[in-house]
N, C-alpha and C positions, 0 to 999 in steps of 0.2 A: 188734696189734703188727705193726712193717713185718718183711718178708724180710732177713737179717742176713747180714752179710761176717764172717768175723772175719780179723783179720791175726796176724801171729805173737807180738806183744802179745800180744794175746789166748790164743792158745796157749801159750802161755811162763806166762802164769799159770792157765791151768787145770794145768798140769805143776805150779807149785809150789804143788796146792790151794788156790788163794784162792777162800775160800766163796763172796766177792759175785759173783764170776765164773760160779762152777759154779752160785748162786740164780739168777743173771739166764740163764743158758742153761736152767737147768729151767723156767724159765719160759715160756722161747719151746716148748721142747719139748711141755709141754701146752698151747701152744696151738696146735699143729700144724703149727710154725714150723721145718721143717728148715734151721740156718743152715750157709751153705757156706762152705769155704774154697777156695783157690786151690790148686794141687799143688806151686805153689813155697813156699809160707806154710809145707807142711807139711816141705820141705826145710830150708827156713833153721834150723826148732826142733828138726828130729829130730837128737839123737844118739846115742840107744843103743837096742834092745831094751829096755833097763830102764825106760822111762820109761813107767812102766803108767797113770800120771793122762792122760798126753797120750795113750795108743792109747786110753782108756777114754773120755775126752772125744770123741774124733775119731768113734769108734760113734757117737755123737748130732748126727753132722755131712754132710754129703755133700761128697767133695773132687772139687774138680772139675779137669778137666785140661784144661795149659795148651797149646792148640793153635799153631801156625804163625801163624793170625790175631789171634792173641791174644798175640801173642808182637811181631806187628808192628806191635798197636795200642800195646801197652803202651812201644814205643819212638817212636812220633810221639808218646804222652803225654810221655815223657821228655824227647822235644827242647823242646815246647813250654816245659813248666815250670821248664825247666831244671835238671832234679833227675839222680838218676844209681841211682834203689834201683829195681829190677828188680820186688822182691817190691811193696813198694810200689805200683807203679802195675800191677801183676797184681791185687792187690786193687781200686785203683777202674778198671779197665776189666770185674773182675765185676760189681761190685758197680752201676756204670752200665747194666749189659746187663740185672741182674737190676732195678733199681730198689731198691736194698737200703741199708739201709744199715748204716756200718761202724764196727764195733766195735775199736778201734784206744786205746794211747796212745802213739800216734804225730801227734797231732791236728794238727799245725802243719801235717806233711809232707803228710798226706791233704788235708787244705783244699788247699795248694797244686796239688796234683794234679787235686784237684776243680775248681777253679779257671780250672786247664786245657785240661783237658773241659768245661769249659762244662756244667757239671752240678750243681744242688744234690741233695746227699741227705744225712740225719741222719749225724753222726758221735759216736757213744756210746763215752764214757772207760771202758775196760779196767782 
């Protein structure tokens, strides 16, 4: 199994329990597949302390932070594609550094993005 992005899709339904979500992450977990997310993926879905599925999920994840450079790739992705989601192309400027791919159903915008970048990598419906 390849190295996994997830975007806030994805987080948004590990928060409302969806089993096929939380199977296909245990999955990756035994295979020793830490998949990461972006630190902005985790902004967009956080809104309370309460939300114990998403900190519980987030454990089995590694977030990663989004640096200065990473901040200025993800705005030359932006110009190129012509798109305007921040989080969005935080995930595929990760997920292209890691070779990973993204777990999104967001699938239209990510292609476009990917697209962009002049990158193919697997995108997997959330």
């Amino acid at each position: 199994m390849n190295p996994a992005v997830y975007d806030a899709d994805a987080l948004a339904a590990a928060d409302r329990n969806e089993r096929t979500l939380w199977a296909e992450h245990r999955v990756r977990l035994e295979g020793a597949i830490l998949p990461c997310v972006p630190a902005p993926v985790v902004a967009q879905v956080s809104r309370s302390g309460r939300q114990a599925e998403l900190r519980r999920f987030l454990r089995g994840c590694t977030v990663v932070d989004f640096l200065e450079a990473d901040a200025h790739a993800a705005g030359r992705l932006l110009a190129r594609s012509k798109t305007t989601d921040v989080v969005d192309a935080a995930v595929v400027v990760l997920a292209a550094a890691l070779g990973a791919e993204i777990v999104t159903a967001d699938r239209d915008d990510i292609a476009r993005l990917l697209a962009a970048a002049r990158v193919s990598l697997p995108i997997v419906d959330s």
